[in-house]
N, CA, C and O of each residue as an XYZ file, in Angstrom:
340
protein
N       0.833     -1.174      0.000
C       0.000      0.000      0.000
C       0.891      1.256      0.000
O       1.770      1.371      0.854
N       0.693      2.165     -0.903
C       1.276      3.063     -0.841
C       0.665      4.612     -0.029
O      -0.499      4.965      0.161
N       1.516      5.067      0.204
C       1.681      6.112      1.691
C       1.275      7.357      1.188
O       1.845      7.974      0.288
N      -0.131      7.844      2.042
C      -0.314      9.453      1.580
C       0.077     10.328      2.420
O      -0.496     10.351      3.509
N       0.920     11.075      2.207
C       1.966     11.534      3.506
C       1.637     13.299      3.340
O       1.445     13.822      2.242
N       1.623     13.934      4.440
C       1.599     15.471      4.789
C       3.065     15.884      5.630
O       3.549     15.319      6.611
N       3.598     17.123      4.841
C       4.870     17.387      5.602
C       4.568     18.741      5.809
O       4.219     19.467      4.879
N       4.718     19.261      7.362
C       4.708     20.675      8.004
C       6.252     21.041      7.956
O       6.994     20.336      8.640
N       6.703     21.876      7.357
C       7.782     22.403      7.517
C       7.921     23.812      8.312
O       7.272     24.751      7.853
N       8.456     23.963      9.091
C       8.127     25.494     10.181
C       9.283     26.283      9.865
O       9.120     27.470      9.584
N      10.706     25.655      9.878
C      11.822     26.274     10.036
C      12.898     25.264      9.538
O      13.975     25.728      9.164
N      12.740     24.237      9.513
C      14.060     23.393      8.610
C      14.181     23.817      7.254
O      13.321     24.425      6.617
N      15.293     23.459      6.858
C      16.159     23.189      5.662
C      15.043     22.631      4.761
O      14.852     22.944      3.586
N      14.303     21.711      5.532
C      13.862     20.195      4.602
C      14.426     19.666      3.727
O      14.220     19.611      2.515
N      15.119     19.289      4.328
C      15.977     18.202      3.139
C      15.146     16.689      3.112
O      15.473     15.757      2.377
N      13.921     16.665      4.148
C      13.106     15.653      4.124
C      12.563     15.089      2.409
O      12.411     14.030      1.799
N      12.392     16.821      2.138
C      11.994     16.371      0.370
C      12.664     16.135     -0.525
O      12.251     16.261     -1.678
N      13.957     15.701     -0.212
C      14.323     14.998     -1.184
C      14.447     13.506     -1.047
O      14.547     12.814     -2.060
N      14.446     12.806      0.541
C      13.901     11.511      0.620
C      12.935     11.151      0.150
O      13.027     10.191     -0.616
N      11.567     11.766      0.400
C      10.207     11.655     -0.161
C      10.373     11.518     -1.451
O       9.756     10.626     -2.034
N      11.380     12.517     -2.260
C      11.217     12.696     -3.751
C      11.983     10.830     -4.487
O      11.766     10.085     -5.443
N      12.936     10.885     -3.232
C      13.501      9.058     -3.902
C      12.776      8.189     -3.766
O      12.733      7.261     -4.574
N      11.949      8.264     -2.617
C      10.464      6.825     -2.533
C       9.472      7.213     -3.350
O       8.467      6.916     -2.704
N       9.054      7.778     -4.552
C       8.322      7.864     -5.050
C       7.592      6.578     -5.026
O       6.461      6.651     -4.543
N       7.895      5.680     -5.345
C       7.480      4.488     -5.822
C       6.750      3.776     -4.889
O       6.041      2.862     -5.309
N       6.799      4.119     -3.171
C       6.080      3.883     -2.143
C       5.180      4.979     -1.661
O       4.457      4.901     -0.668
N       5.318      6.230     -2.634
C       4.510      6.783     -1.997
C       3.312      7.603     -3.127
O       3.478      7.725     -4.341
N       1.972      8.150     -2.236
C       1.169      7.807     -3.791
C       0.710      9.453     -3.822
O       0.324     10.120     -4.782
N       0.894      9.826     -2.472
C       0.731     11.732     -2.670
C       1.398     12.379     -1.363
O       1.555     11.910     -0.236
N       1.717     13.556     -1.884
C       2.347     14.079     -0.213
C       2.090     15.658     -0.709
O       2.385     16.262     -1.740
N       1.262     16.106      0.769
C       1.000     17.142      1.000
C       1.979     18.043      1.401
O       2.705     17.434      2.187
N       2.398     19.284      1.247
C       3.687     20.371      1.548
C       3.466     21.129      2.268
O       2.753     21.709      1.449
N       3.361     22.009      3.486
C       2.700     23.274      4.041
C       3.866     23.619      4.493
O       4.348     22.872      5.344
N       4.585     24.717      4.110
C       5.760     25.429      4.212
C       5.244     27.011      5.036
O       4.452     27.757      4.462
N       5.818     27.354      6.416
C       5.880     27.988      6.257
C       6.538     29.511      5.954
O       7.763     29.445      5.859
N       6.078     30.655      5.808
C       7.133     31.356      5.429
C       8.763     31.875      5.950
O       9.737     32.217      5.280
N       8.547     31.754      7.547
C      10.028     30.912      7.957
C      10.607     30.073      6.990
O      11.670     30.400      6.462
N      10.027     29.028      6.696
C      10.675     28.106      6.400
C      11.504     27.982      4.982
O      12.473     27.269      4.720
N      10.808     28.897      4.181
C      10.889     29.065      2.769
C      12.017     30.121      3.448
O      13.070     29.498      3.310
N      12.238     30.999      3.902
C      13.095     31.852      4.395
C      14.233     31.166      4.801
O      15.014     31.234      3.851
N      14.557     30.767      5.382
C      15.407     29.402      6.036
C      16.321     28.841      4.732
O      17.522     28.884      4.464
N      14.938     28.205      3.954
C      15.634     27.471      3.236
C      16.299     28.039      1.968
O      17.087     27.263      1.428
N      16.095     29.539      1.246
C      16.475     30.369      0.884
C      18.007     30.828      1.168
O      18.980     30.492      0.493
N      18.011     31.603      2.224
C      19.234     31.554      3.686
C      20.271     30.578      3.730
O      21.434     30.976      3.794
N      19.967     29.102      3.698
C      20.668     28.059      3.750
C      20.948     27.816      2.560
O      22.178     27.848      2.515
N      20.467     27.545      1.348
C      20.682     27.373     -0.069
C      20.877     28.224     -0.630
O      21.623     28.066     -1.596
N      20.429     29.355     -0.408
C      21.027     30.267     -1.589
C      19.807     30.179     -2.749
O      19.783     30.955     -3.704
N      18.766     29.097     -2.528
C      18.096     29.224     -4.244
C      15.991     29.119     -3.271
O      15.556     29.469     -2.174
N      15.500     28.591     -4.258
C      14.070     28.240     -3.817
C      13.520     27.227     -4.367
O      12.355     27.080     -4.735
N      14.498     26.450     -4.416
C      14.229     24.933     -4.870
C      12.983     24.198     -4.897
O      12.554     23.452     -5.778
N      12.458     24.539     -3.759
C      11.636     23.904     -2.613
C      10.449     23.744     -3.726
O       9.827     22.690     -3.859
N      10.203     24.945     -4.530
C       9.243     25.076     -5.454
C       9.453     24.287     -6.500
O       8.395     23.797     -6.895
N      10.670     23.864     -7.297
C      10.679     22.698     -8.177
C      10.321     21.060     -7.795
O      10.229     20.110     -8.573
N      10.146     21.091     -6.245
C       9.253     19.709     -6.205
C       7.917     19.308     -6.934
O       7.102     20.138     -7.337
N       7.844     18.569     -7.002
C       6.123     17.566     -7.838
C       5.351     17.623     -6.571
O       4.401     16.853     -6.712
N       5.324     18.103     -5.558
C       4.932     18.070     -4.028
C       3.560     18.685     -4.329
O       3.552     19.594     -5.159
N       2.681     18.406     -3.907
C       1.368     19.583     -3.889
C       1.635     20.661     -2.596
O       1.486     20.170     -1.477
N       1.910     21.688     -2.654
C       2.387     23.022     -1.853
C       0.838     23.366     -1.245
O      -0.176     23.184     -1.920
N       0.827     23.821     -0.048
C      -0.345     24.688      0.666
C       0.006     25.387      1.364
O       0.899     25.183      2.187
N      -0.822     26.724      1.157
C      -0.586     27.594      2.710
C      -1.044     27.115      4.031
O      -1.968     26.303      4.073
N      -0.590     27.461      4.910
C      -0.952     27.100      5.810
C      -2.545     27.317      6.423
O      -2.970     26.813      7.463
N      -3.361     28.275      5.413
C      -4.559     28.504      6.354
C      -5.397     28.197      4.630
O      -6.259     28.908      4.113
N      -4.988     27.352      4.256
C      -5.150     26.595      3.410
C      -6.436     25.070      4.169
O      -6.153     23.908      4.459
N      -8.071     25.973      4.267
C      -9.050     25.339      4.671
C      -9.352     23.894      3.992
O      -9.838     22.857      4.443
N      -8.841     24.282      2.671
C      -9.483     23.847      1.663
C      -8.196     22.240      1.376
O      -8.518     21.226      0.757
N      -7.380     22.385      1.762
C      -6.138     21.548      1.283
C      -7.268     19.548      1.989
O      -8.182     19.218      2.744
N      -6.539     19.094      1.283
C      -7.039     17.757      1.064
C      -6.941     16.873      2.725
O      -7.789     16.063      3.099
N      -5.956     17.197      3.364
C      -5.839     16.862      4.255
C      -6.272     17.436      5.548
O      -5.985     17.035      6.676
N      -7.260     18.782      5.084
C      -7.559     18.849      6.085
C      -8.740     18.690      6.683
O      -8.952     19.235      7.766
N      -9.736     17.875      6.028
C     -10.565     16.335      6.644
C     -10.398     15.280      6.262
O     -10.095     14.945      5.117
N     -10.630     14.430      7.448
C      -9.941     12.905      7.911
C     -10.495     12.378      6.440
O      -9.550     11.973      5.763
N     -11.568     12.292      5.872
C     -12.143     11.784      4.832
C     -10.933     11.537      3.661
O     -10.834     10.535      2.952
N     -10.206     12.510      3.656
C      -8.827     12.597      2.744
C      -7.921     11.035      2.726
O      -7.525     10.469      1.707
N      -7.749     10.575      4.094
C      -7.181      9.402      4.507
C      -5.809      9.619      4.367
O      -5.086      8.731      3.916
N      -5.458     10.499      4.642
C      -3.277     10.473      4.695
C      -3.293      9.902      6.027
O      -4.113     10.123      6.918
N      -2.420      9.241      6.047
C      -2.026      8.355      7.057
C      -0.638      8.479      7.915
O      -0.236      7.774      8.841
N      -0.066      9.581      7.307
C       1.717      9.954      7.880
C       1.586     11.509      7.746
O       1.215     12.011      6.685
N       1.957     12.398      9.052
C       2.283     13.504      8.614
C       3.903     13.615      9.583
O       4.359     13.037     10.570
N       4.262     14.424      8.878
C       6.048     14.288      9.625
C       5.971     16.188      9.245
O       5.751     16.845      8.228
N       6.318     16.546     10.829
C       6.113     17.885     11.735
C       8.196     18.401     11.674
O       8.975     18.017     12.546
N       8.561     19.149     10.647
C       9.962     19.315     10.662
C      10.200     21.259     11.322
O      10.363     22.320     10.719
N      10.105     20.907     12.746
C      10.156     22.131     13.360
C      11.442     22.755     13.120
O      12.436     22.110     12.785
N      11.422     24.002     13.292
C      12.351     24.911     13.857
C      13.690     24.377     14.414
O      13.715     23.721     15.455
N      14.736     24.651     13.749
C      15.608     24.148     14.727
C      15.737     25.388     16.352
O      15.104     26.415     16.597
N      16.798     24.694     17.126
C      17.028     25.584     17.752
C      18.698     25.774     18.481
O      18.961     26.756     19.174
């Protein structure tokens, strides 16, 4: 069975998405909610905005409407990549 996965990014790098991007093959959708920290961050740290050339479906965060945000959706993994500190 393949994995419908949601990733909160607050303040990391996320370099999570580029693991996600190598299991494609186990995984069948993954939700993105970046927030603008984070895109900041990862800007800061890279130098570029990469983040946006993923196949990822991207949401804002007050993003009512995003797929995952009723259970009916059925994602089953969300992975929370806080802030470092």
């Amino acid at each position: 069975m393949k994995r419908k996965i949601i990733v909160a990014v607050t303040g990391a790098s996320g370099s999570i998405l580029d693991k996600l991007n190598s299991l494609s093959n186990q995984i069948e959708k993954v939700g993105i909610v970046m927030s603008k920290n984070a895109k900041d961050v990862w800007k800061w740290e890279l130098d570029n905005e990469a983040y946006s050339n993923y196949t990822f479906d991207f949401y804002e965060k007050t993003d009512f409407m995003a797929p995952f945000a009723s259970g009916s959706a059925k994602y089953d993994t969300m992975i929370i990549i806080p802030c470092s500190m």
